[in-house]
PDB file of N, CA, C and O in Angstrom:
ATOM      1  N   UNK A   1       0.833  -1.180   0.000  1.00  0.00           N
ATOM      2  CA  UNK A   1       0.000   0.000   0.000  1.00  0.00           C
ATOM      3  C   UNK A   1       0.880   1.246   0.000  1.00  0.00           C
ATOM      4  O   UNK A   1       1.695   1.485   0.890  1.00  0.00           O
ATOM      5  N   UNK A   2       0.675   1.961  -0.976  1.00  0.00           N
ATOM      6  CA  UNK A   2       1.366   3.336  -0.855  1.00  0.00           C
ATOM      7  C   UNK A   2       0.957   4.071   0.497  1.00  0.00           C
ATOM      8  O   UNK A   2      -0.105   3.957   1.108  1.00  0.00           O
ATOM      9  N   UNK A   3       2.180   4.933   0.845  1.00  0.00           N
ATOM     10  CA  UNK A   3       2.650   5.985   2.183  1.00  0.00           C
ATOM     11  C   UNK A   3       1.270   6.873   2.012  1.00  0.00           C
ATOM     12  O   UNK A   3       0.754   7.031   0.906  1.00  0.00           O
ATOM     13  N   UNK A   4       0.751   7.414   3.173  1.00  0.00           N
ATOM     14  CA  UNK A   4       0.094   8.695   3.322  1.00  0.00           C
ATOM     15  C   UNK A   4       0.982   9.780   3.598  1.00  0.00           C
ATOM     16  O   UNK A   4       1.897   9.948   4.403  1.00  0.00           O
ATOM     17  N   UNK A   5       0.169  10.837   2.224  1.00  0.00           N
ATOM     18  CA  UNK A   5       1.476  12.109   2.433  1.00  0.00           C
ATOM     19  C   UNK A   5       0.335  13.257   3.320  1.00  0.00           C
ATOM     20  O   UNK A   5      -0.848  13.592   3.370  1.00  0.00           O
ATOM     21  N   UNK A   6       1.607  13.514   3.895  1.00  0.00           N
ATOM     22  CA  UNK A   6       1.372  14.049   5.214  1.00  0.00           C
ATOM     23  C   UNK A   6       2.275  15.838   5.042  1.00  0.00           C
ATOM     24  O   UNK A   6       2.326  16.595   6.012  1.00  0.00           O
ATOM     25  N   UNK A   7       2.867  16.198   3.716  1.00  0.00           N
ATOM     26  CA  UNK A   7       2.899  17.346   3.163  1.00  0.00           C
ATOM     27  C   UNK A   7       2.230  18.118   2.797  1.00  0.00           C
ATOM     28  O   UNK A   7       1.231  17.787   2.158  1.00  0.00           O
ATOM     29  N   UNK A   8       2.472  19.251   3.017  1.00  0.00           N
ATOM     30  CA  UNK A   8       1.037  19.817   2.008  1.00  0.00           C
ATOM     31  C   UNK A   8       1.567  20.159   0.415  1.00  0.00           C
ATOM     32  O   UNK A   8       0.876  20.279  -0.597  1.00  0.00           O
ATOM     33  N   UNK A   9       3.259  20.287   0.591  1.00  0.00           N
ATOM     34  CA  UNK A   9       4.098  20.650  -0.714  1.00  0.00           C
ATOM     35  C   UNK A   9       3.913  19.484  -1.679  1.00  0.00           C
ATOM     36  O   UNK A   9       3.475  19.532  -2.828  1.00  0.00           O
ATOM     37  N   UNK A  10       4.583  17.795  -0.573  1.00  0.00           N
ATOM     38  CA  UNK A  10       4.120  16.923  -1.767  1.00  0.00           C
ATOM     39  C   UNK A  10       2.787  16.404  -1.977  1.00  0.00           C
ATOM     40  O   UNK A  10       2.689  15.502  -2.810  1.00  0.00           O
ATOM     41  N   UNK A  11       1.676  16.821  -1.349  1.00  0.00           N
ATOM     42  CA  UNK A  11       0.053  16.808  -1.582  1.00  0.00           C
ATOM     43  C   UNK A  11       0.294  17.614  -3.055  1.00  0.00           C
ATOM     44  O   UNK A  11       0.258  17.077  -4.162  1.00  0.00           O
ATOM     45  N   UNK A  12       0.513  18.851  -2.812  1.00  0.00           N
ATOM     46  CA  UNK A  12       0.330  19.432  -4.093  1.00  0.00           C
ATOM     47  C   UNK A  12       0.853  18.720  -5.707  1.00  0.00           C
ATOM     48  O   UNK A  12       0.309  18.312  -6.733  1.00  0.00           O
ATOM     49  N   UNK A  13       2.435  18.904  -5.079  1.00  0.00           N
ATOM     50  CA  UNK A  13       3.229  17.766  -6.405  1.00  0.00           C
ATOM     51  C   UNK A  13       2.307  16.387  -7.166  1.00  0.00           C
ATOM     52  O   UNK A  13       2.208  16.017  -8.336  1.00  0.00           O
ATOM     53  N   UNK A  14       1.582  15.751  -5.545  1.00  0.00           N
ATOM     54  CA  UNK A  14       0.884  14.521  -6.045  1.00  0.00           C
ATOM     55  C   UNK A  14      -0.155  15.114  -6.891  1.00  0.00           C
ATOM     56  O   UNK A  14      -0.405  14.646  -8.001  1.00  0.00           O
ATOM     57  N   UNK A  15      -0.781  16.147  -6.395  1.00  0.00           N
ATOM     58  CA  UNK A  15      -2.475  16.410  -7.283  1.00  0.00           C
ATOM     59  C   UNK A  15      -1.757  17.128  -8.847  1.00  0.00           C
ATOM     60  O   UNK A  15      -2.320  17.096  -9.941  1.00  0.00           O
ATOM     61  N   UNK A  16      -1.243  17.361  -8.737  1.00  0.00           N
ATOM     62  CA  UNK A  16      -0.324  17.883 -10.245  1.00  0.00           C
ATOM     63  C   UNK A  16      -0.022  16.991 -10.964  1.00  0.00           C
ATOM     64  O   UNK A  16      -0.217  17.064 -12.177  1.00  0.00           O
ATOM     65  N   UNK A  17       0.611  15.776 -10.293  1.00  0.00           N
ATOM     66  CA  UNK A  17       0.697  14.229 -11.759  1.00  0.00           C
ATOM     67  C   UNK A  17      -0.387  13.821 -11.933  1.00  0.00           C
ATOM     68  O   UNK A  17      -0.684  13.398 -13.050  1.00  0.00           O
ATOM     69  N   UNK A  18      -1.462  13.820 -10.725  1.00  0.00           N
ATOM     70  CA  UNK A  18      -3.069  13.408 -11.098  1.00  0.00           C
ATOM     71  C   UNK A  18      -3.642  13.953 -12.070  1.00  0.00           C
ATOM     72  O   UNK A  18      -4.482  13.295 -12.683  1.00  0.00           O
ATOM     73  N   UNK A  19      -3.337  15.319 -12.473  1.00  0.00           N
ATOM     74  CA  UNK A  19      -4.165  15.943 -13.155  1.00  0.00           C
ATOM     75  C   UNK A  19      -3.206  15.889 -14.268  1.00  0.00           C
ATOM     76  O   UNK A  19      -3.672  16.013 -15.401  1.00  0.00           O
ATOM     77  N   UNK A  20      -2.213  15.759 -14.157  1.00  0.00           N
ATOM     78  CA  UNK A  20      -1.225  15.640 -15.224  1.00  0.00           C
ATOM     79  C   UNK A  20      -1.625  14.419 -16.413  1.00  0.00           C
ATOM     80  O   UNK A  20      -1.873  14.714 -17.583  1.00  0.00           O
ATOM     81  N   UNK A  21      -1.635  13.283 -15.984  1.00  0.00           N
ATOM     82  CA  UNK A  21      -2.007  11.845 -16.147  1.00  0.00           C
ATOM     83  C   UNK A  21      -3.818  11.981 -16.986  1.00  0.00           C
ATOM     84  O   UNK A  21      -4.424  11.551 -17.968  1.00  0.00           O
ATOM     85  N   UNK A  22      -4.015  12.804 -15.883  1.00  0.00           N
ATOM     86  CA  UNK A  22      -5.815  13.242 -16.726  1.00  0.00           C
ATOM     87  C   UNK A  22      -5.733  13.818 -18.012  1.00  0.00           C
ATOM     88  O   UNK A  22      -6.124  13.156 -18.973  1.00  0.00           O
ATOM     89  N   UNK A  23      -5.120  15.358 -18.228  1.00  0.00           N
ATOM     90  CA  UNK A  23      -4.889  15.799 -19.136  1.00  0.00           C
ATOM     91  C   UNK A  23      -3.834  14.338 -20.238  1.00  0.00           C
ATOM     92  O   UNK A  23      -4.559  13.891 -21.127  1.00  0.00           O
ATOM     93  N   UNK A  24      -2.882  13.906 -20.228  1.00  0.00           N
ATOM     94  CA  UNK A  24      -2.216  13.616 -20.915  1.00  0.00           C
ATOM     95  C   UNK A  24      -3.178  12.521 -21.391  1.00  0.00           C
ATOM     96  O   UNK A  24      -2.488  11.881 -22.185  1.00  0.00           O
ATOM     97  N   UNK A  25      -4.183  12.051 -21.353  1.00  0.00           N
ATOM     98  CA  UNK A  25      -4.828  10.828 -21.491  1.00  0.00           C
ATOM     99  C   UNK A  25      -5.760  11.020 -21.988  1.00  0.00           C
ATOM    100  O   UNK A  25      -6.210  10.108 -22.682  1.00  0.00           O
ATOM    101  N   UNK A  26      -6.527  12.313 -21.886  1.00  0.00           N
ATOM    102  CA  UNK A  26      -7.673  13.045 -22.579  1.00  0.00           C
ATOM    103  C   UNK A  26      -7.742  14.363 -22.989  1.00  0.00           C
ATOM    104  O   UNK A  26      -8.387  15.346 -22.625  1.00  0.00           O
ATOM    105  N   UNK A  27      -6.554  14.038 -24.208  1.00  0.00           N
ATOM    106  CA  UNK A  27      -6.424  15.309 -24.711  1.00  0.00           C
ATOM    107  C   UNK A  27      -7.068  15.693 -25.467  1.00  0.00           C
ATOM    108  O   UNK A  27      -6.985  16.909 -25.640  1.00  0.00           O
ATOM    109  N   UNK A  28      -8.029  14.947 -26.314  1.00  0.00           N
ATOM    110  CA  UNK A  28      -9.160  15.128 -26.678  1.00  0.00           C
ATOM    111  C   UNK A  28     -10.387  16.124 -26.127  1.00  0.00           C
ATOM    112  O   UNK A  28     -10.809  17.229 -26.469  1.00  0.00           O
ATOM    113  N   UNK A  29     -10.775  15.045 -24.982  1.00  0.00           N
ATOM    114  CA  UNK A  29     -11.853  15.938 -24.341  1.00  0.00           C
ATOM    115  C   UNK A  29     -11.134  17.350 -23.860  1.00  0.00           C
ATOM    116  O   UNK A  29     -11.902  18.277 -23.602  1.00  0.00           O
ATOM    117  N   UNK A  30      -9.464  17.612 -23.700  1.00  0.00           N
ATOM    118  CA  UNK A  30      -9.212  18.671 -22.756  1.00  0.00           C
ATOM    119  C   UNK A  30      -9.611  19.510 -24.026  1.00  0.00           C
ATOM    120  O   UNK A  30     -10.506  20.318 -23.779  1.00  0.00           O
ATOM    121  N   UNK A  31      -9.149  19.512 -25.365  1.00  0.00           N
ATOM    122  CA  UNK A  31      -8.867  20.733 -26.181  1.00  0.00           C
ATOM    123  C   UNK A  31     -10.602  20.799 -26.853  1.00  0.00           C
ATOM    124  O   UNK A  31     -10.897  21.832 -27.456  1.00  0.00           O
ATOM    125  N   UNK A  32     -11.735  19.637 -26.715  1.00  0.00           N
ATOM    126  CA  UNK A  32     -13.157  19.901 -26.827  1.00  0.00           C
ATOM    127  C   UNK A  32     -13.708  20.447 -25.820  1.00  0.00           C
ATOM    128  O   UNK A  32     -14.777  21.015 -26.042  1.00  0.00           O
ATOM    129  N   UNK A  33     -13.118  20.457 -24.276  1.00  0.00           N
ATOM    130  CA  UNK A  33     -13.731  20.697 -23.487  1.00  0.00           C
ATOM    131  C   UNK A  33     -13.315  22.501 -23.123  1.00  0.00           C
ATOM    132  O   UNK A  33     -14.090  23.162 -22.432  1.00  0.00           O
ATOM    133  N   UNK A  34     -12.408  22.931 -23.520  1.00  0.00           N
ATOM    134  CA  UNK A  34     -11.994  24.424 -23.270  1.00  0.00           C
ATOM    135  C   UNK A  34     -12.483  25.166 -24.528  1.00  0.00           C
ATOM    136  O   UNK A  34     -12.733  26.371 -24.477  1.00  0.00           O
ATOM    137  N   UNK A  35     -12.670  24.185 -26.072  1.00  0.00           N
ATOM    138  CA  UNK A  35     -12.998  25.217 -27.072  1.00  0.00           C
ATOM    139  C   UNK A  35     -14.868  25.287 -26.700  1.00  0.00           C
ATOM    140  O   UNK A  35     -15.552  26.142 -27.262  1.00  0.00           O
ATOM    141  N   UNK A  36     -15.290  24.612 -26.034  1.00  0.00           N
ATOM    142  CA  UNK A  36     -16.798  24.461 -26.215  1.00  0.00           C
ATOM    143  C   UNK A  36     -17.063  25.149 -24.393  1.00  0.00           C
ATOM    144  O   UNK A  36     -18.238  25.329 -24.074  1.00  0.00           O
ATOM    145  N   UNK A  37     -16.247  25.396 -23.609  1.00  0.00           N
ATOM    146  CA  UNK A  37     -16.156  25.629 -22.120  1.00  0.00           C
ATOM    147  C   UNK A  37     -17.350  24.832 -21.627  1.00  0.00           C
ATOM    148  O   UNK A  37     -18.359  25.248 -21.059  1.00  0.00           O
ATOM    149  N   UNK A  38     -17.009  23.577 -21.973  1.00  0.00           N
ATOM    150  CA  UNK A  38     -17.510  22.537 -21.219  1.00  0.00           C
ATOM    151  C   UNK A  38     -16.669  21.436 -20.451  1.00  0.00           C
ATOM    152  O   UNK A  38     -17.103  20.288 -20.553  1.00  0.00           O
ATOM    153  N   UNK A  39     -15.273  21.672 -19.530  1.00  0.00           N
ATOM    154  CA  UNK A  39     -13.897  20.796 -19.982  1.00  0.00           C
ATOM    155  C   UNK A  39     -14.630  19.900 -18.358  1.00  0.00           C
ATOM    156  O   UNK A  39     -14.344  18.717 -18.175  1.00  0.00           O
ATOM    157  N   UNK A  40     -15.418  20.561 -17.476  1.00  0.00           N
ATOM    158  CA  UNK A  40     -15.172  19.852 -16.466  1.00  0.00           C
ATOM    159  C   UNK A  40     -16.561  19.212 -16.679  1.00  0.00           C
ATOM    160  O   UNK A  40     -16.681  18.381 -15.778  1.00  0.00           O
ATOM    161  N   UNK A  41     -17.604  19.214 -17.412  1.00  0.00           N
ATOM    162  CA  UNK A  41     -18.399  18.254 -17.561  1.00  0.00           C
ATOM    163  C   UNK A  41     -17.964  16.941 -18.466  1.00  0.00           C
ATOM    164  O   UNK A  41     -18.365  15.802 -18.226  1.00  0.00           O
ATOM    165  N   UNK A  42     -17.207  17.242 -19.388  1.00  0.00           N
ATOM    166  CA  UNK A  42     -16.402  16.212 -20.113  1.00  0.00           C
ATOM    167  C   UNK A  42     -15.769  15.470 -19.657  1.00  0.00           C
ATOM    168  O   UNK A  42     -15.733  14.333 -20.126  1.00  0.00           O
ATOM    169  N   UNK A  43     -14.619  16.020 -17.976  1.00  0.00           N
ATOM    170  CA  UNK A  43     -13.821  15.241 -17.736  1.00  0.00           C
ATOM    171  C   UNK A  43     -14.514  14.931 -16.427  1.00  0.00           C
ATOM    172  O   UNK A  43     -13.692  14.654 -15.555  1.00  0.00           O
ATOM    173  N   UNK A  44     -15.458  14.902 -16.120  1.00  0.00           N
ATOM    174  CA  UNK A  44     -16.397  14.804 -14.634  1.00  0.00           C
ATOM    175  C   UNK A  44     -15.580  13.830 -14.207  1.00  0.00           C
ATOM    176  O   UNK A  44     -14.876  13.929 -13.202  1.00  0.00           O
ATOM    177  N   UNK A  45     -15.649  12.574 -15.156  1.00  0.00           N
ATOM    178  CA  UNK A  45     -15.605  10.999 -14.293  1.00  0.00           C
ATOM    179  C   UNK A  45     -14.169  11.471 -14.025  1.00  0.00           C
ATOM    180  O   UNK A  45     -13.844  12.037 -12.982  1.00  0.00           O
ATOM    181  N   UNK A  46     -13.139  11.138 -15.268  1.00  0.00           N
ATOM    182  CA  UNK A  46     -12.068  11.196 -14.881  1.00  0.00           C
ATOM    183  C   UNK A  46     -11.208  12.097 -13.909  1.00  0.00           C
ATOM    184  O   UNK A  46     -10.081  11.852 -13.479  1.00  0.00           O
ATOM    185  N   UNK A  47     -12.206  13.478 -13.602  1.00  0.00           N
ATOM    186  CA  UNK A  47     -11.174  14.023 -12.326  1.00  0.00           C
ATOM    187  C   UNK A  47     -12.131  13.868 -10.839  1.00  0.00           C
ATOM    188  O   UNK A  47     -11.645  14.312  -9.799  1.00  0.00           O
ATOM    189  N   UNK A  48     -13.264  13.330 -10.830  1.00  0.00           N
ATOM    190  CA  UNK A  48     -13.674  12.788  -9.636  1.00  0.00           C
ATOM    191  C   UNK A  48     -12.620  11.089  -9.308  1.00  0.00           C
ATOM    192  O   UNK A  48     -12.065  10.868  -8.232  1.00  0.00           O
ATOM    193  N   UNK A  49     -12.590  10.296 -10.298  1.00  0.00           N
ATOM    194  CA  UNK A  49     -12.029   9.392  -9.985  1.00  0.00           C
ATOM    195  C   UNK A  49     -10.153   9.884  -9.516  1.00  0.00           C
ATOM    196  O   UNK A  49      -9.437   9.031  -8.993  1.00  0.00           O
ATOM    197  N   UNK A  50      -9.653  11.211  -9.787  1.00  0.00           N
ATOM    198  CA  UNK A  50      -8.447  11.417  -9.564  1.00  0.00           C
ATOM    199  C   UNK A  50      -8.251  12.106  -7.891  1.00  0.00           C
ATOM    200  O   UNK A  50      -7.396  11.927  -7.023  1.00  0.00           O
ATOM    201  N   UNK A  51      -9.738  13.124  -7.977  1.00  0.00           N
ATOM    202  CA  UNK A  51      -9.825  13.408  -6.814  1.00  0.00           C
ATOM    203  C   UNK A  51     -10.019  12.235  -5.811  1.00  0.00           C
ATOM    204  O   UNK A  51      -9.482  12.177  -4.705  1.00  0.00           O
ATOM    205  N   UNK A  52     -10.766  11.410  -6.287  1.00  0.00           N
ATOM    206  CA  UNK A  52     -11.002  10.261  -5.017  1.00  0.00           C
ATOM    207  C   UNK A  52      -9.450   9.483  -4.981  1.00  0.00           C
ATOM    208  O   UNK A  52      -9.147   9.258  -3.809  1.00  0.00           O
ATOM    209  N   UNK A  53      -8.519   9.071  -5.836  1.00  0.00           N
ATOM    210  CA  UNK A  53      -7.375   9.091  -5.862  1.00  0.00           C
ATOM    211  C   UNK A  53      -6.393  10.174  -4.745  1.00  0.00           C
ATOM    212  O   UNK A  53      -6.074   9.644  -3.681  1.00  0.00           O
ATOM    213  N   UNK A  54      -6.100  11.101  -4.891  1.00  0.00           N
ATOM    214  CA  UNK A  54      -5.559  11.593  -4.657  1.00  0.00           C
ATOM    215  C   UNK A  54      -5.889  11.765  -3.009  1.00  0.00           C
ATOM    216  O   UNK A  54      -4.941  11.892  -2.233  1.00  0.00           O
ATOM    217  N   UNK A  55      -7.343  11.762  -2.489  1.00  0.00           N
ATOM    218  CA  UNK A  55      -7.689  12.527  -1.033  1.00  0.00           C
ATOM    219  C   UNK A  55      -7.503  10.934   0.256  1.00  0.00           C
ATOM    220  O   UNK A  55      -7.392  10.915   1.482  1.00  0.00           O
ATOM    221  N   UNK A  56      -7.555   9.607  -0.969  1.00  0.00           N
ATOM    222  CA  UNK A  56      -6.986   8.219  -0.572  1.00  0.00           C
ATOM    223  C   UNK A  56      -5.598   8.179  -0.155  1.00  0.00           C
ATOM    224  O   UNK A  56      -5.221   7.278   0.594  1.00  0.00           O
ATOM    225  N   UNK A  57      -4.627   9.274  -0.665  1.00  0.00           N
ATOM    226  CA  UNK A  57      -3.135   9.201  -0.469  1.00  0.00           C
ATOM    227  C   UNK A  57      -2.728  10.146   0.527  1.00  0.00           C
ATOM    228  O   UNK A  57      -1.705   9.946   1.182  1.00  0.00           O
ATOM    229  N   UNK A  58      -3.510  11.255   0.711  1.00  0.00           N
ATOM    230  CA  UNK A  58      -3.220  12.414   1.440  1.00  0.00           C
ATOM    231  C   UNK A  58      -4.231  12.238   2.844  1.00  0.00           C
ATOM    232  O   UNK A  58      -5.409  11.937   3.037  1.00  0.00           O
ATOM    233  N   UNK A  59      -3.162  12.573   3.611  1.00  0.00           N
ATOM    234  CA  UNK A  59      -3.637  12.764   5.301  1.00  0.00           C
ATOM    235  C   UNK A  59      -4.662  13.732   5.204  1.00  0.00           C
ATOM    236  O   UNK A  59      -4.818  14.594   4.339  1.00  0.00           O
ATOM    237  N   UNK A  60      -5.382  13.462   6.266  1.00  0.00           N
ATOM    238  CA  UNK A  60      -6.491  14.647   6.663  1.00  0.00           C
ATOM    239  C   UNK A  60      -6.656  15.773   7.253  1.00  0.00           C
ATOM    240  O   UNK A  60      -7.476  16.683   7.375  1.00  0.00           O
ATOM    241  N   UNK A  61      -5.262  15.325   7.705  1.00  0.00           N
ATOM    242  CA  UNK A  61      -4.660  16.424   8.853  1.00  0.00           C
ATOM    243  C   UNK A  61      -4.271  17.879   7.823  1.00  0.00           C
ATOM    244  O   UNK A  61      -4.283  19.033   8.252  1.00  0.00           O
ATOM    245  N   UNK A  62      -3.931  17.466   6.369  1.00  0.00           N
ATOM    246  CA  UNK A  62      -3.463  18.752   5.470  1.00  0.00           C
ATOM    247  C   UNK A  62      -4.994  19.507   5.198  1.00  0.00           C
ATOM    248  O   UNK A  62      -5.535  19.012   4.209  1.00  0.00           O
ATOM    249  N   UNK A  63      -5.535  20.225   5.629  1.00  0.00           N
ATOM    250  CA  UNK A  63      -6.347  21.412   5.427  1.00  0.00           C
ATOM    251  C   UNK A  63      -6.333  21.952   4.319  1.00  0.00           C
ATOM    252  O   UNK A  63      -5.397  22.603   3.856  1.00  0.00           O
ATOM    253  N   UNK A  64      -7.983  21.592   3.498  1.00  0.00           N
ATOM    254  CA  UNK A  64      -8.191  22.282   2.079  1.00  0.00           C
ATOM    255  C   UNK A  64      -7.578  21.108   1.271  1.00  0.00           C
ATOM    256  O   UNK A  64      -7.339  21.429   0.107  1.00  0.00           O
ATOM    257  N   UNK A  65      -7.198  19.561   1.661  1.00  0.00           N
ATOM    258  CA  UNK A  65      -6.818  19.420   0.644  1.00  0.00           C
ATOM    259  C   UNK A  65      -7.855  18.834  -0.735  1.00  0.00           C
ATOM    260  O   UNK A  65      -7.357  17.965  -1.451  1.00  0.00           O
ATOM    261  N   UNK A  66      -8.985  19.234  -0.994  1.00  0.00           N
ATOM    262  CA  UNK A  66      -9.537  19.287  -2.318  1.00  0.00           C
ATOM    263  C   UNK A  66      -9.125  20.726  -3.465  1.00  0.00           C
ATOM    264  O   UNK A  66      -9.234  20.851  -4.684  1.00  0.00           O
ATOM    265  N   UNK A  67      -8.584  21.722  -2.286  1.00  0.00           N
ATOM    266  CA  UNK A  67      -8.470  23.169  -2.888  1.00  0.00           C
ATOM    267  C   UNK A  67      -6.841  23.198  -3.870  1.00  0.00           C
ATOM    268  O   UNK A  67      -6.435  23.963  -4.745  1.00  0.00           O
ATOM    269  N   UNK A  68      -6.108  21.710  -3.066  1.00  0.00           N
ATOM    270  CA  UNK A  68      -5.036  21.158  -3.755  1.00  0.00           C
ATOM    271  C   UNK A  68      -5.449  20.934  -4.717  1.00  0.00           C
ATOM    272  O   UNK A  68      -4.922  21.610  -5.600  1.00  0.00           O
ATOM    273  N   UNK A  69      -6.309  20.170  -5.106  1.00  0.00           N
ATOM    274  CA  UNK A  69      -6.046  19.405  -6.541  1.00  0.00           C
ATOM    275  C   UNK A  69      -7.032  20.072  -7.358  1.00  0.00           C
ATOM    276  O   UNK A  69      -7.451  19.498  -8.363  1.00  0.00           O
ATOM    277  N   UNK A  70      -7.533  21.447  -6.976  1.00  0.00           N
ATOM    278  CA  UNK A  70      -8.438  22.213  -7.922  1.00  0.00           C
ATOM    279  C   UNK A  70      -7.275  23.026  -8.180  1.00  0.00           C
ATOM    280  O   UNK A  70      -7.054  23.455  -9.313  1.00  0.00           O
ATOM    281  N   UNK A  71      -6.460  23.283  -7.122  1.00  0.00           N
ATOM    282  CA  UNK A  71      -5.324  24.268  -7.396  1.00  0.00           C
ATOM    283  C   UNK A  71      -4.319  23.647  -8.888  1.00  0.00           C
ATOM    284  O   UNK A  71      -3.558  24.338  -9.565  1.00  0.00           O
ATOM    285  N   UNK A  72      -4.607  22.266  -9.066  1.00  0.00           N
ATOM    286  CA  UNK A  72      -3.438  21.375  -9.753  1.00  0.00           C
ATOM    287  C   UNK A  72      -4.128  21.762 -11.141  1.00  0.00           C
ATOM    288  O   UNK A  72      -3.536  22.241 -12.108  1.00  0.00           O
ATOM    289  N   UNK A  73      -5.533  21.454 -11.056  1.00  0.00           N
ATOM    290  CA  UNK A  73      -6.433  21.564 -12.343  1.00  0.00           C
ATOM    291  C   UNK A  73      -6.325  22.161 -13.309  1.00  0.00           C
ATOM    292  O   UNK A  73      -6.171  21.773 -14.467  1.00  0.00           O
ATOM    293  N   UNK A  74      -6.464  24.035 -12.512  1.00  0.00           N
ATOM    294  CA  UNK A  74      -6.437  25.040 -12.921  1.00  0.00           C
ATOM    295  C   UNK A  74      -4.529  25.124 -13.515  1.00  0.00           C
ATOM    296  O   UNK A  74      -4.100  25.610 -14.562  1.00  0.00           O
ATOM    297  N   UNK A  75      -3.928  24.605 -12.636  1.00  0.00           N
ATOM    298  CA  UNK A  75      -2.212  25.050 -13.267  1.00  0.00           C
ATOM    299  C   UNK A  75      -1.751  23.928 -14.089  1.00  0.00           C
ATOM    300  O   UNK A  75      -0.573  23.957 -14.446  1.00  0.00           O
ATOM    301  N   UNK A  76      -2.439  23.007 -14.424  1.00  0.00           N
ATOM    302  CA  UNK A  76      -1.784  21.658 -15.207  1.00  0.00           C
ATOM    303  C   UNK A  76      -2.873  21.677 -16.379  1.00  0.00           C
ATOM    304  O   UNK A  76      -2.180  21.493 -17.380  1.00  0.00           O
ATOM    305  N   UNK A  77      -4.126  21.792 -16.775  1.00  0.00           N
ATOM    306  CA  UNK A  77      -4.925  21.716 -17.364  1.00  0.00           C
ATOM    307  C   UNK A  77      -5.639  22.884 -17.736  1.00  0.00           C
ATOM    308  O   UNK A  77      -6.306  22.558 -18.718  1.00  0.00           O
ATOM    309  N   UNK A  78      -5.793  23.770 -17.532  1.00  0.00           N
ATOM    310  CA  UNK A  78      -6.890  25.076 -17.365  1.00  0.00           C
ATOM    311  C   UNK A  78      -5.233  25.940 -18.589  1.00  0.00           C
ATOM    312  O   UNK A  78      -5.144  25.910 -19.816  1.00  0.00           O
ATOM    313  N   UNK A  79      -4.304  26.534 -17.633  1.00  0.00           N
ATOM    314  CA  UNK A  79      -3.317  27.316 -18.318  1.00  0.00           C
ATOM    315  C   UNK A  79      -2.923  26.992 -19.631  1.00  0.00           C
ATOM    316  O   UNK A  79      -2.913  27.687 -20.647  1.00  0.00           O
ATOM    317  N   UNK A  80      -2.473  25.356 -19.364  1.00  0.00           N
ATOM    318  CA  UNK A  80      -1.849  24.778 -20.636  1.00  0.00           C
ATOM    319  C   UNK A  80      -2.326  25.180 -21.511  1.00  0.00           C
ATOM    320  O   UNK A  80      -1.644  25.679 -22.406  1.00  0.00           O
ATOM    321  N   UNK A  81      -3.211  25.138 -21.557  1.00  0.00           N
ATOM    322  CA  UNK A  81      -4.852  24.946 -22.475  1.00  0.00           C
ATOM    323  C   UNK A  81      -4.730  26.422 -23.026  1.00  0.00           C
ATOM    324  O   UNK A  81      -5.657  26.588 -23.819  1.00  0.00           O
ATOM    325  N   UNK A  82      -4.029  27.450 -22.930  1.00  0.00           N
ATOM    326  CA  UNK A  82      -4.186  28.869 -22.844  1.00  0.00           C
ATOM    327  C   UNK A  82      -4.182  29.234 -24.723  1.00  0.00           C
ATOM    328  O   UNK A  82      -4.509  30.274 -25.295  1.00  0.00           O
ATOM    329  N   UNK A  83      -3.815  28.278 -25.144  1.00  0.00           N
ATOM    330  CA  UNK A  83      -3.304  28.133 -26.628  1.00  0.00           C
ATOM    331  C   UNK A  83      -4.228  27.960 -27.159  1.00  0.00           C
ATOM    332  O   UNK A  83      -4.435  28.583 -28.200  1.00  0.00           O
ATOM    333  N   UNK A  84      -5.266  26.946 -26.610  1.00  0.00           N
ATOM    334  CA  UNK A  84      -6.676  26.775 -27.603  1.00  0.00           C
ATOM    335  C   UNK A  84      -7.826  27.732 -27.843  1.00  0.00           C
ATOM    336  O   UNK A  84      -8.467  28.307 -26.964  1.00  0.00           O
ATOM    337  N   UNK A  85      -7.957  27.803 -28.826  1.00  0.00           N
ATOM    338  CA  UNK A  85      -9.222  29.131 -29.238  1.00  0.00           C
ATOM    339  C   UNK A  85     -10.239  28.774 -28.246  1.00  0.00           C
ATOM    340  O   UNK A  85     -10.401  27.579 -27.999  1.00  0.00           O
ATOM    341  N   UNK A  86     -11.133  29.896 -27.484  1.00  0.00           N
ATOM    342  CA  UNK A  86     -12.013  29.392 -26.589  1.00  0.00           C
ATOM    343  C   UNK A  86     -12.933  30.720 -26.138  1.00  0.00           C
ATOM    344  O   UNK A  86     -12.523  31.769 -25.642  1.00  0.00           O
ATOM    345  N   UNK A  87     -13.825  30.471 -26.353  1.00  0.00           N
ATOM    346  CA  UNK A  87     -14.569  32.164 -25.427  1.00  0.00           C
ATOM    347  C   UNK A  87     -14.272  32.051 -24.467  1.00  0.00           C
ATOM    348  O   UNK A  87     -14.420  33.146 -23.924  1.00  0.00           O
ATOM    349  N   UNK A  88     -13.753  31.094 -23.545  1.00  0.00           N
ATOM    350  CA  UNK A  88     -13.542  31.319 -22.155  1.00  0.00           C
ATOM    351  C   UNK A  88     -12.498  32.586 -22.365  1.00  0.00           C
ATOM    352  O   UNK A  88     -12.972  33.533 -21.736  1.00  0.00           O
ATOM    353  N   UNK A  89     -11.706  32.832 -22.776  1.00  0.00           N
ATOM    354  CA  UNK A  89     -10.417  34.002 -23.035  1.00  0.00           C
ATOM    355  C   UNK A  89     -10.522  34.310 -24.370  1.00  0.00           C
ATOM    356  O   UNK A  89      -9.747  35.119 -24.880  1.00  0.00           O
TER     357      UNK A  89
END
């Protein structure tokens, strides 16, 4: 069984390959889901199943940590994305 991280630095690092792993796997839905600003109904399953991932590895004791891996979302998936035509920007 993998360690419980008990960081809040490597909480973060972890929710960043989660979302990393999401994006790299559905790059499809990422670049349909930002040109149509529909990216988090597209990727519902796959980042609830990352969040439930990720809050399985991380202690409870780290405070906010769902605000981690929305924090990961927005900087691994949301920015990248800054390139694709989109009314969101």
């Amino acid at each position: 069984m993998a360690r419980i991280v008990d960081n809040p630095q490597l909480a973060f690092r972890l929710a960043r390959a989660i979302v990393s792993d999401i994006a790299l796997y559905n790059q499809n839905k990422v670049q349909e889901g930002i040109e149509h600003d529909n990216i988090f109904d597209l990727l519902n399953d796959e980042l609830q199943e990352g969040l439930d991932h990720f809050l399985a590895r991380v202690s409870t004791d780290i405070a906010n940590r769902e605000t981690l891996f929305n924090r990961a979302i927005v900087d691994v998936m949301i920015k990248q994305a800054g390139r694709i035509k989109s009314p969101i920007w």
